[in-house]
C-alpha positions as CSV (number, residue, x, y, z in Angstrom):
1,X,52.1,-34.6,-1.1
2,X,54.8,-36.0,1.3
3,X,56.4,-32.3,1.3
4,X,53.1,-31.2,2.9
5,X,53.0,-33.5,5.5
6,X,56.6,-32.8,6.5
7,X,55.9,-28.6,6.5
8,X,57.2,-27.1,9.4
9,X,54.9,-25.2,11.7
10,X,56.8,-22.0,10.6
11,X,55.5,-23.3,6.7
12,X,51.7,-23.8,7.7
13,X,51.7,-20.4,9.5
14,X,53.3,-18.4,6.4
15,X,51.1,-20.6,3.8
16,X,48.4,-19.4,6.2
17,X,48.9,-15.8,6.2
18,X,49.8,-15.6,2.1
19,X,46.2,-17.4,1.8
20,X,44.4,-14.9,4.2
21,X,46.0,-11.9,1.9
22,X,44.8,-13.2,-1.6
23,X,41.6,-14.4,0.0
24,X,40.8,-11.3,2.1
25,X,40.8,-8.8,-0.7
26,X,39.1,-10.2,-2.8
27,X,35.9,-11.2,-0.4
28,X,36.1,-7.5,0.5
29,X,35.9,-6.4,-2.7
30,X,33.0,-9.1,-3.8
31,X,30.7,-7.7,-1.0
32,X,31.4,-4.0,-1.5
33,X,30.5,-4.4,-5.2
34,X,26.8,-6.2,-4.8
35,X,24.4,-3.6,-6.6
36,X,20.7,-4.0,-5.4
37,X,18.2,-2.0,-7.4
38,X,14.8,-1.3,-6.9
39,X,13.0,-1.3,-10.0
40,X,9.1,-0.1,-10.4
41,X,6.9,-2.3,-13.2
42,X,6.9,0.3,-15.3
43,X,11.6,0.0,-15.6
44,X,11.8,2.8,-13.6
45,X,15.0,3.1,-10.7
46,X,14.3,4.1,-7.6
47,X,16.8,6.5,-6.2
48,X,18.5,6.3,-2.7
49,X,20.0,8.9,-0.4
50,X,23.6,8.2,1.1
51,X,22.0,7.5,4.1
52,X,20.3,4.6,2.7
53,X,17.0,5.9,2.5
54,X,14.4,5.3,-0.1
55,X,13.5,8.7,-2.0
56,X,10.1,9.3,-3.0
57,X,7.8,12.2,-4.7
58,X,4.6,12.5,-4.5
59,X,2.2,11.6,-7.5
60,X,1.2,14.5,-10.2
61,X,-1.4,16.8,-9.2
62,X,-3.3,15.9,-12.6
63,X,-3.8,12.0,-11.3
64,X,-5.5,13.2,-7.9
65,X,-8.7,12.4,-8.0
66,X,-12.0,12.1,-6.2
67,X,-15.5,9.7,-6.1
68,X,-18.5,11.1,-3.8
69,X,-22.1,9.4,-3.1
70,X,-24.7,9.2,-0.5
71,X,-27.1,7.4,0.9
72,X,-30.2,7.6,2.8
73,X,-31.3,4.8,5.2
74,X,-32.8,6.5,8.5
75,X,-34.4,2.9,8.9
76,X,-32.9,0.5,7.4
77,X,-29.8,-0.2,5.3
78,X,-28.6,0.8,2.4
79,X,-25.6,-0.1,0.1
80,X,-24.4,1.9,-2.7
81,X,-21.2,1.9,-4.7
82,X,-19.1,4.9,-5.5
83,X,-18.9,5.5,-9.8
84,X,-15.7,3.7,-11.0
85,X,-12.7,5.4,-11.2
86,X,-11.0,4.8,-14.6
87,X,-12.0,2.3,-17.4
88,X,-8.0,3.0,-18.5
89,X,-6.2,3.4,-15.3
90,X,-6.1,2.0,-11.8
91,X,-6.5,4.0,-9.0
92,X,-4.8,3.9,-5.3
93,X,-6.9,5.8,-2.9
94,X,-5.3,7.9,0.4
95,X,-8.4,8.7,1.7
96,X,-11.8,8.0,2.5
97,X,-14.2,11.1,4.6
98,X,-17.3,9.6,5.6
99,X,-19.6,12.8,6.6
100,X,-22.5,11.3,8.6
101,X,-25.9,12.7,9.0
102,X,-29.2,12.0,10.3
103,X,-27.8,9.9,12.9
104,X,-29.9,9.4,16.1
105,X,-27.4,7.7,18.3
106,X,-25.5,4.7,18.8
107,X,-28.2,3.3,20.6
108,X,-30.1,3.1,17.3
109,X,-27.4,0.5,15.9
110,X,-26.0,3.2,13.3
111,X,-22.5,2.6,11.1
112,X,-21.3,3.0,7.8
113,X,-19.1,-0.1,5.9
114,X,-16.6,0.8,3.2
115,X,-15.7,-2.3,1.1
116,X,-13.4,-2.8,-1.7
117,X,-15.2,-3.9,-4.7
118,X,-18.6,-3.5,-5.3
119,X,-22.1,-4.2,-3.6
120,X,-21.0,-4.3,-0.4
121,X,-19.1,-7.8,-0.7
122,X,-18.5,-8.8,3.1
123,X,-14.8,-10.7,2.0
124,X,-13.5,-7.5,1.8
125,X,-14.2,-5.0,4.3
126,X,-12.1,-1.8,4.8
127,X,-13.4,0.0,7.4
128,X,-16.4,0.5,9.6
129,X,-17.4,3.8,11.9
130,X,-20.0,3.9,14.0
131,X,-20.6,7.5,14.2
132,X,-22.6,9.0,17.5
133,X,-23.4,12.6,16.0
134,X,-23.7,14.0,12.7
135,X,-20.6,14.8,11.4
136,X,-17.1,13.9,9.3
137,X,-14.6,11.0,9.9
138,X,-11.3,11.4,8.4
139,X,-9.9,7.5,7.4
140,X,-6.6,8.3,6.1
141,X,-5.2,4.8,4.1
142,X,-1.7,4.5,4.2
143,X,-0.2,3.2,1.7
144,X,-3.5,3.0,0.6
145,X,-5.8,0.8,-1.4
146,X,-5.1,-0.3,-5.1
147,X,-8.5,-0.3,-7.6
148,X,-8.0,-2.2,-10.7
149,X,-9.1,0.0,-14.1
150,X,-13.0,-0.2,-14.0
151,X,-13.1,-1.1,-10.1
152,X,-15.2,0.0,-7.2
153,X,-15.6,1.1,-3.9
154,X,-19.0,0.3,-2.3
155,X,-20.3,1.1,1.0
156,X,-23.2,0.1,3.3
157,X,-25.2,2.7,5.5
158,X,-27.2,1.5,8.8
159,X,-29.9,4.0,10.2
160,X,-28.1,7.5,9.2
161,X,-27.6,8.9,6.0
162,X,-23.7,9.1,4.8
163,X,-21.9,11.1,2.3
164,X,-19.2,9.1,1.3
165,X,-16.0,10.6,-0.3
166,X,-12.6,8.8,-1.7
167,X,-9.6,10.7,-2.4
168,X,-6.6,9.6,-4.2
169,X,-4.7,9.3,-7.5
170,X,-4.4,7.5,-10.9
171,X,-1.6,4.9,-11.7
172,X,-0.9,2.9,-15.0
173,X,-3.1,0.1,-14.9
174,X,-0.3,-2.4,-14.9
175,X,0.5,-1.2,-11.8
176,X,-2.6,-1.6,-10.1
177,X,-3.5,-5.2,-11.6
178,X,-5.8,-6.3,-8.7
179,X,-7.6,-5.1,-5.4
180,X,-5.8,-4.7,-2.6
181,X,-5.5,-2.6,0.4
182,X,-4.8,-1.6,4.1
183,X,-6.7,-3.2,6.8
Protein backbone atom coordinates (compact mmCIF):
# COMPACT_ATOMS: atom_id res chain seq x y z
CA UNK A 1 0.00 0.00 0.00
CA UNK A 2 2.74 2.58 1.08
CA UNK A 3 4.42 1.95 -2.45
CA UNK A 4 1.28 3.37 -3.92
CA UNK A 5 1.09 6.33 -2.15
CA UNK A 6 4.73 7.11 -2.78
CA UNK A 7 4.26 6.47 -6.95
CA UNK A 8 5.65 9.08 -8.86
CA UNK A 9 3.55 10.99 -11.23
CA UNK A 10 5.57 9.40 -14.12
CA UNK A 11 4.12 5.81 -12.25
CA UNK A 12 0.31 6.89 -12.13
CA UNK A 13 0.42 8.09 -15.79
CA UNK A 14 2.02 4.70 -17.13
CA UNK A 15 -0.24 2.59 -14.67
CA UNK A 16 -2.83 4.75 -16.30
CA UNK A 17 -2.18 4.13 -19.90
CA UNK A 18 -1.44 0.02 -19.29
CA UNK A 19 -5.10 0.11 -17.68
CA UNK A 20 -6.74 2.08 -20.64
CA UNK A 21 -5.04 -0.71 -23.08
CA UNK A 22 -6.40 -3.90 -21.32
CA UNK A 23 -9.65 -2.01 -20.50
CA UNK A 24 -10.29 -0.50 -23.95
CA UNK A 25 -10.22 -3.64 -25.96
CA UNK A 26 -11.98 -5.47 -24.37
CA UNK A 27 -15.21 -2.92 -23.92
CA UNK A 28 -14.85 -2.59 -27.72
CA UNK A 29 -15.04 -5.95 -28.19
CA UNK A 30 -18.08 -6.48 -25.50
CA UNK A 31 -20.24 -3.96 -27.48
CA UNK A 32 -19.47 -5.07 -30.97
CA UNK A 33 -20.48 -8.64 -30.01
CA UNK A 34 -24.17 -7.84 -28.51
CA UNK A 35 -26.51 -10.08 -30.89
CA UNK A 36 -30.22 -8.68 -30.84
CA UNK A 37 -32.65 -10.99 -32.57
CA UNK A 38 -36.07 -10.55 -33.48
CA UNK A 39 -37.91 -13.52 -33.06
CA UNK A 40 -41.82 -14.07 -34.37
CA UNK A 41 -44.09 -16.43 -31.78
CA UNK A 42 -44.07 -18.95 -34.08
CA UNK A 43 -39.40 -19.22 -33.53
CA UNK A 44 -39.00 -17.80 -36.60
CA UNK A 45 -35.77 -15.02 -37.22
CA UNK A 46 -36.37 -12.06 -38.74
CA UNK A 47 -33.66 -11.18 -41.20
CA UNK A 48 -31.93 -7.68 -41.55
CA UNK A 49 -30.22 -5.96 -44.40
CA UNK A 50 -26.64 -4.43 -43.77
CA UNK A 51 -28.22 -1.28 -43.65
CA UNK A 52 -30.02 -2.13 -40.66
CA UNK A 53 -33.31 -2.48 -42.03
CA UNK A 54 -35.95 -4.86 -41.15
CA UNK A 55 -36.77 -7.29 -44.20
CA UNK A 56 -40.17 -8.32 -44.83
CA UNK A 57 -42.43 -10.49 -47.50
CA UNK A 58 -45.61 -10.24 -47.96
CA UNK A 59 -48.10 -12.99 -46.70
CA UNK A 60 -49.10 -16.14 -49.19
CA UNK A 61 -51.53 -15.45 -51.65
CA UNK A 62 -53.60 -18.63 -50.36
CA UNK A 63 -54.14 -16.68 -46.76
CA UNK A 64 -55.74 -13.53 -48.50
CA UNK A 65 -59.00 -13.45 -47.85
CA UNK A 66 -62.24 -11.55 -48.03
CA UNK A 67 -65.81 -11.03 -45.86
CA UNK A 68 -68.75 -8.89 -47.69
CA UNK A 69 -72.33 -7.83 -46.38
CA UNK A 70 -74.87 -5.16 -46.74
CA UNK A 71 -77.30 -3.52 -45.28
CA UNK A 72 -80.37 -1.56 -45.87
CA UNK A 73 -81.48 1.24 -43.59
CA UNK A 74 -82.81 4.30 -45.86
CA UNK A 75 -84.58 5.26 -42.49
CA UNK A 76 -83.18 4.23 -39.79
CA UNK A 77 -80.19 2.21 -38.60
CA UNK A 78 -79.10 -0.91 -39.04
CA UNK A 79 -76.13 -3.06 -37.68
CA UNK A 80 -74.93 -6.13 -39.15
CA UNK A 81 -71.78 -8.18 -38.68
CA UNK A 82 -69.59 -9.48 -41.35
CA UNK A 83 -69.53 -13.88 -41.24
CA UNK A 84 -66.36 -14.83 -39.12
CA UNK A 85 -63.34 -15.36 -40.64
CA UNK A 86 -61.78 -18.58 -39.41
CA UNK A 87 -62.91 -20.94 -36.48
CA UNK A 88 -58.94 -22.22 -36.85
CA UNK A 89 -57.09 -19.15 -37.65
CA UNK A 90 -56.92 -15.48 -36.93
CA UNK A 91 -57.16 -13.03 -39.32
CA UNK A 92 -55.33 -9.39 -39.75
CA UNK A 93 -57.27 -7.31 -42.19
CA UNK A 94 -55.53 -4.48 -44.66
CA UNK A 95 -58.56 -3.23 -45.82
CA UNK A 96 -62.02 -2.33 -45.47
CA UNK A 97 -64.18 -0.70 -48.91
CA UNK A 98 -67.31 0.61 -47.76
CA UNK A 99 -69.51 1.12 -51.23
CA UNK A 100 -72.39 3.37 -50.19
CA UNK A 101 -75.68 3.60 -51.76
CA UNK A 102 -78.96 5.03 -51.48
CA UNK A 103 -77.63 7.98 -49.79
CA UNK A 104 -79.60 11.18 -49.89
CA UNK A 105 -77.13 13.68 -48.45
CA UNK A 106 -75.33 14.62 -45.45
CA UNK A 107 -78.07 16.62 -44.58
CA UNK A 108 -80.09 13.44 -43.88
CA UNK A 109 -77.54 12.43 -40.94
CA UNK A 110 -76.05 9.48 -43.09
CA UNK A 111 -72.63 7.32 -42.03
CA UNK A 112 -71.57 3.91 -41.81
CA UNK A 113 -69.47 2.58 -38.35
CA UNK A 114 -67.00 -0.32 -38.64
CA UNK A 115 -66.33 -1.85 -35.24
CA UNK A 116 -64.17 -4.64 -34.18
CA UNK A 117 -66.04 -7.39 -32.69
CA UNK A 118 -69.48 -7.97 -33.09
CA UNK A 119 -72.88 -6.06 -32.89
CA UNK A 120 -71.71 -2.93 -33.19
CA UNK A 121 -70.01 -2.65 -29.63
CA UNK A 122 -69.32 1.22 -29.24
CA UNK A 123 -65.79 0.44 -27.02
CA UNK A 124 -64.37 -0.36 -30.10
CA UNK A 125 -64.82 1.74 -33.08
CA UNK A 126 -62.66 1.60 -36.12
CA UNK A 127 -63.73 3.89 -38.46
CA UNK A 128 -66.72 6.03 -39.39
CA UNK A 129 -67.47 7.82 -43.10
CA UNK A 130 -70.01 9.85 -43.70
CA UNK A 131 -70.47 9.46 -47.25
CA UNK A 132 -72.32 12.58 -49.39
CA UNK A 133 -73.06 10.51 -52.70
CA UNK A 134 -73.34 6.95 -53.60
CA UNK A 135 -70.20 5.48 -54.01
CA UNK A 136 -66.82 3.58 -52.61
CA UNK A 137 -64.44 4.58 -49.74
CA UNK A 138 -61.23 2.96 -49.75
CA UNK A 139 -59.96 2.63 -45.68
CA UNK A 140 -56.69 1.07 -46.11
CA UNK A 141 -55.44 -0.30 -42.29
CA UNK A 142 -51.98 -0.23 -41.76
CA UNK A 143 -50.61 -2.47 -40.07
CA UNK A 144 -53.90 -3.47 -39.77
CA UNK A 145 -56.38 -5.02 -37.39
CA UNK A 146 -55.85 -8.50 -35.71
CA UNK A 147 -59.24 -10.92 -35.41
CA UNK A 148 -59.00 -13.68 -32.99
CA UNK A 149 -60.00 -17.33 -34.66
CA UNK A 150 -63.92 -17.13 -34.65
CA UNK A 151 -63.95 -13.14 -34.46
CA UNK A 152 -65.99 -10.44 -36.07
CA UNK A 153 -66.25 -7.41 -37.77
CA UNK A 154 -69.64 -5.58 -37.37
CA UNK A 155 -70.80 -2.49 -38.74
CA UNK A 156 -73.63 0.03 -38.28
CA UNK A 157 -75.53 1.79 -41.25
CA UNK A 158 -77.47 5.34 -40.77
CA UNK A 159 -80.04 6.29 -43.60
CA UNK A 160 -78.07 4.68 -46.73
CA UNK A 161 -77.65 1.30 -47.57
CA UNK A 162 -73.74 0.05 -47.45
CA UNK A 163 -71.90 -2.78 -48.89
CA UNK A 164 -69.36 -3.51 -46.67
CA UNK A 165 -66.10 -5.38 -47.70
CA UNK A 166 -62.86 -6.55 -45.58
CA UNK A 167 -59.80 -7.57 -47.15
CA UNK A 168 -56.88 -9.29 -45.67
CA UNK A 169 -55.08 -12.53 -44.73
CA UNK A 170 -55.01 -15.52 -42.34
CA UNK A 171 -52.32 -15.93 -39.55
CA UNK A 172 -51.81 -18.85 -37.01
CA UNK A 173 -54.11 -18.30 -34.38
CA UNK A 174 -51.35 -17.95 -31.75
CA UNK A 175 -50.42 -15.12 -33.45
CA UNK A 176 -53.56 -13.31 -33.44
CA UNK A 177 -54.62 -14.16 -29.75
CA UNK A 178 -56.89 -11.08 -29.18
CA UNK A 179 -58.52 -7.99 -31.02
CA UNK A 180 -56.63 -5.27 -31.80
CA UNK A 181 -56.19 -2.67 -34.37
CA UNK A 182 -55.29 0.73 -35.89
CA UNK A 183 -57.28 3.72 -34.83
Amino acid sequence: MKSLRNMSRAGWIIAGVLAVAVVAPSAAIATTAAVTEIRGPGGQRAAVTNAGQLTTTPAAPSTYEDRLISADAPSSTDCENLPSFSSTAGFIVTEIVIDAYDVSGPADNTAVAVFLGPNCSVREPVQQVNPATDGATVIPLTPGLTIPAKGRISFEVLHEGALVTAYGYTVPAKDAPHYSGTN
